[in-house]
N, C-alpha and C positions, 0 to 999 in steps of 0.2 A: 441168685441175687434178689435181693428184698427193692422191689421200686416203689415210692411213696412220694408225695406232695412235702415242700419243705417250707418253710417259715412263711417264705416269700410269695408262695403259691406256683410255683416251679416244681419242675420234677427232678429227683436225684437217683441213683440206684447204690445203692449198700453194696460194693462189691467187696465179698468175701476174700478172694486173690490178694487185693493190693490191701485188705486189714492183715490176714495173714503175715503179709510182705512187711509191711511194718511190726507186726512182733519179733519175729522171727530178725529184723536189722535192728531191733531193739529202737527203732524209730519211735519211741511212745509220747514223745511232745508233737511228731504231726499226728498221731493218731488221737489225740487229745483235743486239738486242736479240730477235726474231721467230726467229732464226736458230739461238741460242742455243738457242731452246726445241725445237728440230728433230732428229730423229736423222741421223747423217751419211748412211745411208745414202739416205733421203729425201730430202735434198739431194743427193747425187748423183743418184738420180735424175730429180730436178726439172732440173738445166743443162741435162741433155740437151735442155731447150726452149728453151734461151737463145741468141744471137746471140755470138759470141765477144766482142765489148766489155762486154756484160754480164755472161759470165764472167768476165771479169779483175774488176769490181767485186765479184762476190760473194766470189773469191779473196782480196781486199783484206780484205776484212770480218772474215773467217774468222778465228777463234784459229790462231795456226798449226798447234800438233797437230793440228785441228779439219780446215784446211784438207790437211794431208797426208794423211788419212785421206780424206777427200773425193776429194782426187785418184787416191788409187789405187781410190776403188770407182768413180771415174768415168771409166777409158778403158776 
């Protein structure tokens, strides 16, 4: 699990499990929703544990600003 500092200056942890749990139930409006609350660059760091099909889902997801900024903190 990825733990970081969030907006608010609070602490959250990126649990891998319950994003999993939401692909896998096709849940993708709360995981959009979860996503949103996240900094980009915590979500890039987080794919780096993901399986390449499940990057393209969380690509999909992503606002596109969102998801362009994602991309470049994540090669």
């Amino acid at each position: 699990m990825a733990v970081s500092a969030n907006h608010e200056g609070g602490f959250f942890i990126m649990d891998k499990d319950l994003v999993l749990e939401w692909i896998k139930s096709n849940n993708l409006k709360e995981l959009h929703e979860y996503l949103k609350k996240q900094n980009v660059v915590d979500i890039a760091e987080f794919l780096h544990e993901l399986d390449d099909s499940t990057l393209a889902i969380f690509f999909r997801i992503l606002e596109k600003e969102e998801a362009a900024n994602v991309f470049l903190l994540f090669r």
